[in-house]
DORO-41822 format. One record per residue (C-alpha): x, y, z; residue number from 0; residue in one letter. Coordinates in nm, 4 decimals, padded with zeros to 6 digits. Layout:
REM DORO-41822
NODE_xx_yy_zz_n_res
NODE_X_Y_Z_NUM_A
...
//
This chain:
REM DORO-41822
NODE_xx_yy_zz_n_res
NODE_-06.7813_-16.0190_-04.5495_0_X
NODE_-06.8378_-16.2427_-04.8434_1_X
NODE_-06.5553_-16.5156_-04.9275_2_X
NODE_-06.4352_-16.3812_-05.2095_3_X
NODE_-06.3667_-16.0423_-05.0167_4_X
NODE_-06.1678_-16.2520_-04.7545_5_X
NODE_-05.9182_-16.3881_-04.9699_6_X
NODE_-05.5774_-16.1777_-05.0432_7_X
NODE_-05.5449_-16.0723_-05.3698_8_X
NODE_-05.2148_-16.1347_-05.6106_9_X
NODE_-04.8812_-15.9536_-05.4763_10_X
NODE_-04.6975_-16.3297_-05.4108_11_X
NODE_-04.4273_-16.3364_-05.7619_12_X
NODE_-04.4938_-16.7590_-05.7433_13_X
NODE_-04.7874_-16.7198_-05.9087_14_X
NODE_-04.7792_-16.4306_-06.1202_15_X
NODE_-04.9030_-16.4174_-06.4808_16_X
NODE_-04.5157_-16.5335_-06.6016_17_X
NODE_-04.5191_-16.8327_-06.3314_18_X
NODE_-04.4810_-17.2277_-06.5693_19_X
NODE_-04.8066_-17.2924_-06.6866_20_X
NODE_-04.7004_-17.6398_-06.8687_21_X
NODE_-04.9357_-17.8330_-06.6281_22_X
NODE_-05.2307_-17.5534_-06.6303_23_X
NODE_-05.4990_-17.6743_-06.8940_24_X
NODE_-05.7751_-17.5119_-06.6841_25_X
NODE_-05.8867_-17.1351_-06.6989_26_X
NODE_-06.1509_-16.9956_-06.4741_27_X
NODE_-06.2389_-16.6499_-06.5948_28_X
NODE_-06.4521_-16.4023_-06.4087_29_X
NODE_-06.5783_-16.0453_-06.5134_30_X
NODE_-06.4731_-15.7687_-06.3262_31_X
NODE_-06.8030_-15.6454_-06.1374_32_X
NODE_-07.0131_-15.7564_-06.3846_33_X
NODE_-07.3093_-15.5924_-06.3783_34_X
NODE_-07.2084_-15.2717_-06.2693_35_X
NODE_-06.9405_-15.2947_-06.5670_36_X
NODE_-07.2441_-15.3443_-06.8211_37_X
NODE_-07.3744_-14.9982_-06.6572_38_X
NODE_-07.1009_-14.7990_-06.7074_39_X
NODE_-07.0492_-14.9029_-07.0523_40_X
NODE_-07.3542_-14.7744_-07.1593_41_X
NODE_-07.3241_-14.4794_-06.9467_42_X
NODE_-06.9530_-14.3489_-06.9642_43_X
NODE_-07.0323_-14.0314_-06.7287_44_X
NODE_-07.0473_-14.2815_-06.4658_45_X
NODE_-06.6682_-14.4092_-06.5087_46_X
NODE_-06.4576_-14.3496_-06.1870_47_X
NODE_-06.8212_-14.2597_-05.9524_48_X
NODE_-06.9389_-14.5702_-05.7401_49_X
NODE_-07.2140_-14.7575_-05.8806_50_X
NODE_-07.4261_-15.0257_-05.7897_51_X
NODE_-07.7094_-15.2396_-05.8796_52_X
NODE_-07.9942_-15.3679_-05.7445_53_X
NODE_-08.3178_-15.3599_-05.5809_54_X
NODE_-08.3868_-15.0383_-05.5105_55_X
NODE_-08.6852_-15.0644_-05.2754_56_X
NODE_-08.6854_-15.0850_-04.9158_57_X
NODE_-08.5983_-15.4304_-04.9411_58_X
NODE_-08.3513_-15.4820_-05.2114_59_X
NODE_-08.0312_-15.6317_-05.2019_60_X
NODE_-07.7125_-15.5450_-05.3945_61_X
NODE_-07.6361_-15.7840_-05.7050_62_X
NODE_-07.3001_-15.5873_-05.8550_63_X
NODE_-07.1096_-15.2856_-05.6985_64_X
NODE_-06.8314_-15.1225_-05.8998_65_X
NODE_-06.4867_-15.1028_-05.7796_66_X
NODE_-06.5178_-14.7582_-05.6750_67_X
NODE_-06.8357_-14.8436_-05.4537_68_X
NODE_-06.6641_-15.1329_-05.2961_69_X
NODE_-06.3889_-14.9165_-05.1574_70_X
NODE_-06.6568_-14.7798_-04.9052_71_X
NODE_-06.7618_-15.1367_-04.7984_72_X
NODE_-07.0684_-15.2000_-05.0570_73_X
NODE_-07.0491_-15.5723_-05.1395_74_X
NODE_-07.2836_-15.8063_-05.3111_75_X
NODE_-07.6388_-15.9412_-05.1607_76_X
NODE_-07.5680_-15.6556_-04.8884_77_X
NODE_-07.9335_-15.4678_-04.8278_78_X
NODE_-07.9689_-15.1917_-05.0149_79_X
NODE_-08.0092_-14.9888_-04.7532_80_X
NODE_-07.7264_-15.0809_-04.5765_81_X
NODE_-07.5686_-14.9945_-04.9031_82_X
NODE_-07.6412_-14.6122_-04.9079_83_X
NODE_-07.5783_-14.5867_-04.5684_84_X
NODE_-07.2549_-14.6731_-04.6518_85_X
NODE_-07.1998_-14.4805_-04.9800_86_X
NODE_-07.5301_-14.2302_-05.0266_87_X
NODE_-07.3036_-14.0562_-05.3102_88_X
NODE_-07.3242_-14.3972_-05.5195_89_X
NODE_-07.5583_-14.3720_-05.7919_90_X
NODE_-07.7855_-14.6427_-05.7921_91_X
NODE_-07.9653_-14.8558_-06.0244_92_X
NODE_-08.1922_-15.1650_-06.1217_93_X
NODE_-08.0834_-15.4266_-06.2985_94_X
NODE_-08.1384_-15.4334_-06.6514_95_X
NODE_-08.1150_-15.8248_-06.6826_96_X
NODE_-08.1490_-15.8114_-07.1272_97_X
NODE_-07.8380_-15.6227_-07.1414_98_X
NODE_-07.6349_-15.8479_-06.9222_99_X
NODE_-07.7732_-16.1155_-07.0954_100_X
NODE_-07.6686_-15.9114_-07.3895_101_X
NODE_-07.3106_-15.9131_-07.2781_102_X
NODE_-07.2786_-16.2292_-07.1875_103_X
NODE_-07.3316_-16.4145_-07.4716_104_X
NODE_-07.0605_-16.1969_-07.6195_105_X
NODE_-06.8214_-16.2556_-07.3574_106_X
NODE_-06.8940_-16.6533_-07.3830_107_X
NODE_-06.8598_-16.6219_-07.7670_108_X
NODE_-06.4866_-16.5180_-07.7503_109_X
NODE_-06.4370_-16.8213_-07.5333_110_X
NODE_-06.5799_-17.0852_-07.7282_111_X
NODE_-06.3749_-16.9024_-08.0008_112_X
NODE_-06.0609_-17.0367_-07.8020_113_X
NODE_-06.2291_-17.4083_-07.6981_114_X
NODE_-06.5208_-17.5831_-07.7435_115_X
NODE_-06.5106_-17.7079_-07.3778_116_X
NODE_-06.6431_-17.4058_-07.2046_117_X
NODE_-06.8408_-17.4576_-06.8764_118_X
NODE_-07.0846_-17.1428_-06.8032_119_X
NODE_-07.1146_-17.1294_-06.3848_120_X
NODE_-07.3134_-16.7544_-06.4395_121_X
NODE_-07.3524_-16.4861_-06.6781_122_X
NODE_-07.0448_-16.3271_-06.5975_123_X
NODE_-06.7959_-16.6383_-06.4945_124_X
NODE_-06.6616_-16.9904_-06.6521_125_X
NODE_-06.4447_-17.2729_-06.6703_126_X
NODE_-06.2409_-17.3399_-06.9241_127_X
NODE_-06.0213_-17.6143_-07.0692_128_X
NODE_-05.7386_-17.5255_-07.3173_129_X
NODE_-05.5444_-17.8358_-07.3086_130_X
NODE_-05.6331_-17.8648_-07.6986_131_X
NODE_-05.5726_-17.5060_-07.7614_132_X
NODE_-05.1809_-17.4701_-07.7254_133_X
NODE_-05.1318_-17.5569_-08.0601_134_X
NODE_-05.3428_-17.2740_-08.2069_135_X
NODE_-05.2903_-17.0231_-07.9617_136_X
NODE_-04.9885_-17.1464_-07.7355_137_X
NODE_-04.9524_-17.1843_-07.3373_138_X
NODE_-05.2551_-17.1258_-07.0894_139_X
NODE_-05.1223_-16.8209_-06.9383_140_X
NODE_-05.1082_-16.6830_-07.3175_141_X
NODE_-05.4572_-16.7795_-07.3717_142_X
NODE_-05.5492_-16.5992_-07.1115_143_X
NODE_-05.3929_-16.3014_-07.1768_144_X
NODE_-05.5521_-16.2926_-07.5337_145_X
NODE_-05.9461_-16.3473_-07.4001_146_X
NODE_-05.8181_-16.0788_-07.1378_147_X
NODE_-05.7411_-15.8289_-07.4362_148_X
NODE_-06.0147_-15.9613_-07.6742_149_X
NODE_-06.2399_-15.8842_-07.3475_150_X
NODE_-06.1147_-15.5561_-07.3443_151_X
NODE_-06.0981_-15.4301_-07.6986_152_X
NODE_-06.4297_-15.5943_-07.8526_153_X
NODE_-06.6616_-15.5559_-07.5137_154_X
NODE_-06.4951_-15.2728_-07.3090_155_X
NODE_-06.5309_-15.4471_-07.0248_156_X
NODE_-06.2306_-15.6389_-06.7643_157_X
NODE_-06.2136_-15.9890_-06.6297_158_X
NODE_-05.9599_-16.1665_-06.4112_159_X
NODE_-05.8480_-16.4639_-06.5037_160_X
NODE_-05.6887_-16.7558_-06.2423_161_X
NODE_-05.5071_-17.0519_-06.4556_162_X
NODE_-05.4305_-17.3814_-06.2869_163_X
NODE_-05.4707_-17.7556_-06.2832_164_X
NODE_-05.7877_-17.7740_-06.1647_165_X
NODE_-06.1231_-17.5896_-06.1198_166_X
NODE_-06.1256_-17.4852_-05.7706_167_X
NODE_-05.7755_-17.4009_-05.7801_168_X
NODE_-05.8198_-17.2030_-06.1168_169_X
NODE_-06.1410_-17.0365_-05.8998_170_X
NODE_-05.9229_-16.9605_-05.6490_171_X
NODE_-05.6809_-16.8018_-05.8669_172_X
NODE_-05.9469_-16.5833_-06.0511_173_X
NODE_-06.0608_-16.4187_-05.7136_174_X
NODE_-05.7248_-16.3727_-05.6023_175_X
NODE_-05.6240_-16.1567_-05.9703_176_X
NODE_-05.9092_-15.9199_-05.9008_177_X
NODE_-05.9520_-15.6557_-06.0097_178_X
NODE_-05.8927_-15.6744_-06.3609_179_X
NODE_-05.5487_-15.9508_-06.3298_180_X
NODE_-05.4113_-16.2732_-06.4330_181_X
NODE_-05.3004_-16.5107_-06.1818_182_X
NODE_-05.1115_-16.9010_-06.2761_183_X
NODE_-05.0862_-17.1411_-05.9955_184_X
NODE_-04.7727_-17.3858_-06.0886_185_X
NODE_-04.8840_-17.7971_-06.0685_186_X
NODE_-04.5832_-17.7745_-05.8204_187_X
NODE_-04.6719_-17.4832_-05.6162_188_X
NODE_-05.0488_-17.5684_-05.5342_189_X
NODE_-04.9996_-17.6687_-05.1881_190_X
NODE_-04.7789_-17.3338_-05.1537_191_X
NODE_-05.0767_-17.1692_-05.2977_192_X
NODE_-05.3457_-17.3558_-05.1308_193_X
NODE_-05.2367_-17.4238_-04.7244_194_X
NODE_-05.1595_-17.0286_-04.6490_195_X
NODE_-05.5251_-16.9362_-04.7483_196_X
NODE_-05.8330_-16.9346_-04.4728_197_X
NODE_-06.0074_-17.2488_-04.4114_198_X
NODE_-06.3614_-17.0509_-04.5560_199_X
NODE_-06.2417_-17.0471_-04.9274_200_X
NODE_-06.2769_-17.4233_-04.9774_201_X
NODE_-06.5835_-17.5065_-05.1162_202_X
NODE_-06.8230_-17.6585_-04.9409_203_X
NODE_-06.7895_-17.4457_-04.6578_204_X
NODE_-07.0632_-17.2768_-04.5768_205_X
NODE_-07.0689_-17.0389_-04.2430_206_X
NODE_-07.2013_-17.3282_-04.0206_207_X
NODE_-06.8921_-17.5562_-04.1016_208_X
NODE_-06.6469_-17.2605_-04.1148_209_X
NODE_-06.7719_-17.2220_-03.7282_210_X
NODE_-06.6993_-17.5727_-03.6920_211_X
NODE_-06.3638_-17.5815_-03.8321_212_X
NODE_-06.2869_-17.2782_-03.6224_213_X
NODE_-06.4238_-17.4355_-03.2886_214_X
NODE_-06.1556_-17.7206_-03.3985_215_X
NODE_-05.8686_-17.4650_-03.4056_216_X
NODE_-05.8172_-17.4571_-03.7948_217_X
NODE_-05.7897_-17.1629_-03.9440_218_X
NODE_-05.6238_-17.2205_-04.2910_219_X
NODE_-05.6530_-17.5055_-04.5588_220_X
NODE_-05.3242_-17.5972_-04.3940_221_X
NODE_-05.4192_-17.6429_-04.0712_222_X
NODE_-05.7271_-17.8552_-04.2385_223_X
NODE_-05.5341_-18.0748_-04.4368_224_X
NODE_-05.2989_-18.1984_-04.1598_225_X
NODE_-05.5538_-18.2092_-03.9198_226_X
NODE_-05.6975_-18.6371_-03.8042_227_X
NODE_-05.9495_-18.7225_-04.0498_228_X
NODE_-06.1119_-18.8783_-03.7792_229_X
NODE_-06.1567_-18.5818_-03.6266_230_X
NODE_-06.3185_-18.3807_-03.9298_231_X
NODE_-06.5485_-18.6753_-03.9861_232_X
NODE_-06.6959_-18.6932_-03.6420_233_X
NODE_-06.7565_-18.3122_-03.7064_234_X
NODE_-06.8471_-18.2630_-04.0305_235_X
NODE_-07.0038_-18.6261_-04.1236_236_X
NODE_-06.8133_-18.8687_-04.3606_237_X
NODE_-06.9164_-18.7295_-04.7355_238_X
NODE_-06.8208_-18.3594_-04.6274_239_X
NODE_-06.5115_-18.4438_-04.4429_240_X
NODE_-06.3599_-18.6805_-04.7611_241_X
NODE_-06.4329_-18.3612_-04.9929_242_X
NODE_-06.2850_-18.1476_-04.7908_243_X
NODE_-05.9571_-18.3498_-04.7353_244_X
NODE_-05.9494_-18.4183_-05.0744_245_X
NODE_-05.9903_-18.0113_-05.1704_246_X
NODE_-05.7480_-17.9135_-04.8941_247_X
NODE_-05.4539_-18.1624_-05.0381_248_X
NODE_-05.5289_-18.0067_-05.3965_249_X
NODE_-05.7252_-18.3005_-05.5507_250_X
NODE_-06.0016_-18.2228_-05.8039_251_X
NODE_-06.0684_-18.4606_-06.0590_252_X
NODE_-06.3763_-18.2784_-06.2001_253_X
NODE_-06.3092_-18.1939_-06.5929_254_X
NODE_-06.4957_-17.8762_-06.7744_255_X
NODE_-06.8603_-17.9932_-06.8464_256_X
NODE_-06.9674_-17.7613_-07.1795_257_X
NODE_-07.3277_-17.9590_-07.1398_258_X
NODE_-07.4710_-17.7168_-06.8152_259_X
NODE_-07.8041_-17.8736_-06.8575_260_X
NODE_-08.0458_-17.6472_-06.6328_261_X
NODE_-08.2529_-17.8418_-06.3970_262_X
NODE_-08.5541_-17.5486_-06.3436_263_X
NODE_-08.5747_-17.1898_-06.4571_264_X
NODE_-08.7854_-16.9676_-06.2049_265_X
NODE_-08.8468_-16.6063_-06.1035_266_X
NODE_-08.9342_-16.4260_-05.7928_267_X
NODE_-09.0438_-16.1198_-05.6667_268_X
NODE_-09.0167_-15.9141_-05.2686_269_X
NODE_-09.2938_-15.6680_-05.2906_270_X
NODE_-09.1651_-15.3218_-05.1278_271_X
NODE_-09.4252_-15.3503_-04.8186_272_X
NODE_-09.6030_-15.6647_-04.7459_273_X
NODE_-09.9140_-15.7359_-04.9402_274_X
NODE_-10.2940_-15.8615_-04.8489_275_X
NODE_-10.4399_-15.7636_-05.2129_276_X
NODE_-10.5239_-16.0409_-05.3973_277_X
NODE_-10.5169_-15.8577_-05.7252_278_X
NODE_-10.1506_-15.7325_-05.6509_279_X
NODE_-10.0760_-16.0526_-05.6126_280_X
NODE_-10.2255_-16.1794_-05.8882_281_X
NODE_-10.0329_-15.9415_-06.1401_282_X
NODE_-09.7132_-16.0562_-05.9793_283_X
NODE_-09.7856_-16.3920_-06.0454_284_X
NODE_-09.8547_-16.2918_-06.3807_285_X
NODE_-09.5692_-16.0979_-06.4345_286_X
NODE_-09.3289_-16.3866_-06.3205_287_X
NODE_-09.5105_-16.6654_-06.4479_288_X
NODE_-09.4667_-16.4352_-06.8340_289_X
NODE_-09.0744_-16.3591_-06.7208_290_X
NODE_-09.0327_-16.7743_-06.6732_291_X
NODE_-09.2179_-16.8477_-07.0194_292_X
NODE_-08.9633_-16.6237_-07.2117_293_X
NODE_-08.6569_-16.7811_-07.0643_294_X
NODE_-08.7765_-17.1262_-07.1548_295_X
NODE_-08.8784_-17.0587_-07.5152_296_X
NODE_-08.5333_-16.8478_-07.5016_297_X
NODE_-08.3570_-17.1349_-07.3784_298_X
NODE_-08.5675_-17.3772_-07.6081_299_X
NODE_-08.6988_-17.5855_-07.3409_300_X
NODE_-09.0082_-17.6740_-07.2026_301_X
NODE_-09.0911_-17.8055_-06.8557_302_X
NODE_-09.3464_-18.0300_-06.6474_303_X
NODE_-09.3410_-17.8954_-06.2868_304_X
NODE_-09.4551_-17.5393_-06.1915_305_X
NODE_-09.4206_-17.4575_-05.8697_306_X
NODE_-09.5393_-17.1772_-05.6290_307_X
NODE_-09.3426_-17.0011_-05.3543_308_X
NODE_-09.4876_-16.8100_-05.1088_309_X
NODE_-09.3306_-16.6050_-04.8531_310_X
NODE_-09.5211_-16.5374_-04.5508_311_X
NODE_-09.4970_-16.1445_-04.3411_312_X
NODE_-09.3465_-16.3558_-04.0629_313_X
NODE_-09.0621_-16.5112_-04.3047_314_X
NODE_-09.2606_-16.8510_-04.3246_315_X
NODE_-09.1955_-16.9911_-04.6729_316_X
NODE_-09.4865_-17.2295_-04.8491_317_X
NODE_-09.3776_-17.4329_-05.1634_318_X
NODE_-09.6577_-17.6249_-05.3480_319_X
NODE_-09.6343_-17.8364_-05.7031_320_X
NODE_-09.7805_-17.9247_-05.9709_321_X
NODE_-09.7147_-18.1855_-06.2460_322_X
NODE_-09.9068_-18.0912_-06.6110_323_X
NODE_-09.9951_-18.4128_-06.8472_324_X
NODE_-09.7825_-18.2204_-07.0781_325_X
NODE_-09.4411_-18.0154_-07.0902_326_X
NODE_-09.5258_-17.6418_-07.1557_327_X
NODE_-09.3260_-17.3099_-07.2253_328_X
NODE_-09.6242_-17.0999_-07.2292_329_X
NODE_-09.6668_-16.8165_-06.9439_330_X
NODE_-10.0726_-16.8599_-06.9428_331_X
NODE_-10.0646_-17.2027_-06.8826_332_X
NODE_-09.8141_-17.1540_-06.6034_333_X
NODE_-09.9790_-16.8396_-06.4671_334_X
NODE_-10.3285_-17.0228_-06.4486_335_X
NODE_-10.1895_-17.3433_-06.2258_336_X
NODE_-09.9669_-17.1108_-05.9824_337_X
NODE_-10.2625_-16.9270_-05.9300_338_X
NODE_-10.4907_-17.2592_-05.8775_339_X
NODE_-10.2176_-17.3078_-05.6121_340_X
NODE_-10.2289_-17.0246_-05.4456_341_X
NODE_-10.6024_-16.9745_-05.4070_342_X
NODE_-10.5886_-17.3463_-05.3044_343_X
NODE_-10.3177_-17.2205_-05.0240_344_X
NODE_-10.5324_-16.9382_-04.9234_345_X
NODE_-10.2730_-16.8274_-04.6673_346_X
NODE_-10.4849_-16.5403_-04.5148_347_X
NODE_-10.2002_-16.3394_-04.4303_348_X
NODE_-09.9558_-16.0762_-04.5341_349_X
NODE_-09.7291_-16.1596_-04.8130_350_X
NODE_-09.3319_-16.1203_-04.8209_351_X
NODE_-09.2600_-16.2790_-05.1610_352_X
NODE_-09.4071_-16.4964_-05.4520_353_X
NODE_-09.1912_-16.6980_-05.6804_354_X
NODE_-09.2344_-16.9383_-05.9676_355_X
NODE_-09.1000_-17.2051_-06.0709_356_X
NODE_-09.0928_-17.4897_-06.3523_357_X
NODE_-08.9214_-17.7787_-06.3122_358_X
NODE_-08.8403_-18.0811_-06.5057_359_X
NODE_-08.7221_-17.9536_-06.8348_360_X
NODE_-08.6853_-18.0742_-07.1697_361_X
NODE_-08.5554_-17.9728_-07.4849_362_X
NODE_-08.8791_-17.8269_-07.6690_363_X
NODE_-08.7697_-17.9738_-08.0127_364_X
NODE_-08.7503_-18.3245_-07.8797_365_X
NODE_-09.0992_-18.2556_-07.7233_366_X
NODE_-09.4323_-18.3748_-07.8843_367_X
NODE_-09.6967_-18.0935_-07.8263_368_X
NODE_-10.0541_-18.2944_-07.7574_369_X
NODE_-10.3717_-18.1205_-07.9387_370_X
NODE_-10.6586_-18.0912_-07.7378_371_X
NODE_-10.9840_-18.1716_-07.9661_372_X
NODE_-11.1157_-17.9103_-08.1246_373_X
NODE_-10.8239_-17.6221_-08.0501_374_X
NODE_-10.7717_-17.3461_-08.2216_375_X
NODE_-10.4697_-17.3827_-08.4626_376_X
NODE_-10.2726_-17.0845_-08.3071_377_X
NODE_-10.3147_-16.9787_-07.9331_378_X
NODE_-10.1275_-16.8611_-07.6325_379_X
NODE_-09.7830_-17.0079_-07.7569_380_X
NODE_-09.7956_-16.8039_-08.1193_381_X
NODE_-09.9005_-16.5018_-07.8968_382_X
NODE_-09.6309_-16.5036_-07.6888_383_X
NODE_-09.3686_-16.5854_-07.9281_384_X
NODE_-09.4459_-16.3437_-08.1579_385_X
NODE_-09.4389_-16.1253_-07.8012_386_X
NODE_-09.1008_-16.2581_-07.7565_387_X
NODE_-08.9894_-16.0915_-08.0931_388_X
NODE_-09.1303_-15.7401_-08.0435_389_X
NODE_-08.9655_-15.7654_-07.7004_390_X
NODE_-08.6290_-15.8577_-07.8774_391_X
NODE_-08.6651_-15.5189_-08.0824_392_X
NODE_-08.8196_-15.3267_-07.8817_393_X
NODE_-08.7221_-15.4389_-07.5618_394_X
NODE_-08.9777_-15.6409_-07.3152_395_X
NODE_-09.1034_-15.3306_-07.1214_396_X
NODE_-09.3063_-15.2538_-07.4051_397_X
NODE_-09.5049_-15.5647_-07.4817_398_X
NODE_-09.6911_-15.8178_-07.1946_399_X
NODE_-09.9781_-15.9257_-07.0372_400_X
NODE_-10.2707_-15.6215_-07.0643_401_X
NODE_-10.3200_-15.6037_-06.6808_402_X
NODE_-10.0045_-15.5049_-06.6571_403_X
NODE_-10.0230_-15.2463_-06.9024_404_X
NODE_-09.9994_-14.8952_-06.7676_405_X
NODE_-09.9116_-15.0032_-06.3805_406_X
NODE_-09.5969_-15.0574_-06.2287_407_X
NODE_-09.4558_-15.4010_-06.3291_408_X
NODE_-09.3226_-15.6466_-06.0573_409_X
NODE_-09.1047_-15.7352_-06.3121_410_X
NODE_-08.8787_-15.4580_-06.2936_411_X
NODE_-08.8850_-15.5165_-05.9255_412_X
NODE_-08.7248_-15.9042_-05.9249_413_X
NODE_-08.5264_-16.0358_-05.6521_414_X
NODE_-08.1959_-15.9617_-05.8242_415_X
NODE_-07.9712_-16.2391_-05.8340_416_X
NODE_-07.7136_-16.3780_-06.0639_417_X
NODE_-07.8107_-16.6619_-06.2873_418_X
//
């Protein structure tokens, strides 16, 4: 069971959506099922059936179910399989990554209408701080309840919103208003809200530490934050067990960061059966090395480290690097040094997975673009840009590398996970 899916959910009247707000300038909103949402809007026959998304070969994993599919035990990054074993009625399907995309801009867009200080954690969840919006639009909890029907009305879709003085209480607060809910955690009542709740829904706990803390008898936040310091440090080591104490006492300084400055931008791929082919291979790299290129000219950026990521038959995982004189955005340029890095690696065996990578980005604008003596005056970058606007029109199936032309695409087959 996934944290979220371990915490209760509303039913306490302290912290309902009419509980005082005054000291609550932080929202954390989160979309109801996100991707499975997105699905069902564009497909109202499936309203009220169970639906998830995903990976639908032998070795997917799920990335949204709907409501209806998570009564039958279907949760996210559960196998696929396991999925339908659990719910074979569901209908299932892949992700369609351009229309969440889609939506989420939308959904961020009636934020930012609200407050400027938005911080995006995913496509379908962020922080926000509305200390400076109570004069325009009045108390947190009524902010809320106005993106909640703005939500609604413009995008069809639900979110849950958790208001609070912090972030990880506000996060807290989100999860527990699922489905579809508004939850406001008092200034005075955070320890109420806090102590009751299992040890596992602090961050920073992982399952490791969670079997830690248990082995030490605590089962709640409560039992964590009364518990000798001394004691969590010689468990946990000093930096965990000081953020922990701190969490578990309701102290979070952080403040909504609307700069979320990405550090890489990558892609990856877990072929259906393990592959030997070289050429399969290949195309994947292709494929994800063209899938990376259009996020970073999407995201205007540019980057200086492309990496490789191999995953071995046995579950062995190989990472190799390299650093280009100059900051690129174009796929062939990153397709041509993965693939100097992989027939460099020459790992002889069966192949799990291939990833890539590119690291150390930049903002393209603010990047100088060096010309090589005697270049042609348009090349690969032109070509895929003016890709990049066909795909926009006509969607990206339609338009890529030739070899991929007419073949099943391992880009339709990405690992799917949420941004």
């Amino acid at each position: 069971m996934g944290r979220s899916q371990s915490l209760p959910r509303g039913g306490d009247p302290r912290f309902g959506p009419d509980a005082d707000d005054s000291g609550c300038p932080i929202l954390h909103v989160d979309m109801d099922a996100f991707f499975a949402s997105v699905e069902v809007r564009g497909r109202p026959e499936l309203r009220g059936r169970p639906v998830v998304v995903g990976g639908l070969g032998p070795r997917g994993v799920v990335s949204s179910a709907s409501y209806e599919a998570r009564r039958y035990g279907v949760r996210s990054a559960m196998p696929m399989m396991r999925a339908r074993a659990l719910c074979p009625h569901a209908v299932y399907l892949p992700p369609d990554f351009a229309a969440y995309t889609s939506a989420s801009r939308a959904v961020m867009q009636i934020f930012r209408d609200v407050t400027p200080l938005v911080e995006p954690l995913s496509l379908d969840e962020a922080f926000l701080d509305v200390a400076g919006a109570r004069r325009l639009f009045g108390p947190p909890a009524a902010i809320a309840r106005r993106i909640r029907a703005r939500v609604a009305d413009e995008l069809g879709l639900t979110c849950s919103v958790g208001v609070a003085p912090s972030k990880f209480v506000a996060k807290l607060g989100s999860t527990r208003a699922k489905p579809d809910g508004l939850l406001v955690v008092p200034a005075t009542r955070v320890l109420d809200f806090l102590h009751p709740l299992p040890v596992d829904a602090l961050w920073g706990v992982g399952e490791r530490s969670a079997q830690t803390l248990h082995r030490l008898g605590l089962a709640t936040i409560g039992d964590l934050a009364e518990a000798p310091y001394g004691m969590l440090r010689k468990a946990l080591g000093e930096a965990s067990a000081s953020h922990l104490h701190e969490l578990a006492w309701g102290r979070d300084p952080r403040g909504v960061s609307p700069e979320h400055v990405e550090k890489s931008i990558g892609a990856e791929v877990t072929f259906d059966a393990d592959v030997a082919d070289p050429t399969e291979i290949r195309r994947a790299l292709l494929a994800l090395a063209d899938k990376v290129g259009a996020r970073l000219r999407r995201a205007g950026q540019v980057g200086r480290t492309v990496s490789l990521k191999v995953r071995l038959a046995d579950f062995r995982t190989v990472n190799r690097s390299r650093t280009l004189p100059v900051p690129t955005d174009t796929a062939r340029e990153m397709f041509d040094t993965v693939w100097a890095l992989y027939t460099a690696l020459d790992p002889g065996e069966r192949i799990r997975l291939v990833g890539v990578r590119v690291e150390g980005l930049a903002t393209a604008d603010a990047t100088p673009r060096q010309l090589a003596l005697g270049a042609p005056e348009h090349g690969w970058r032109e070509a895929e840009a003016a890709a990049d606007a066909a795909a926009a029109r006509f969607g990206r199936s339609v338009i890529g590398p030739a070899s991929l032309l007419g073949k099943r695409d391992p880009r339709r087959t990405e690992n799917p996970r949420r941004p």
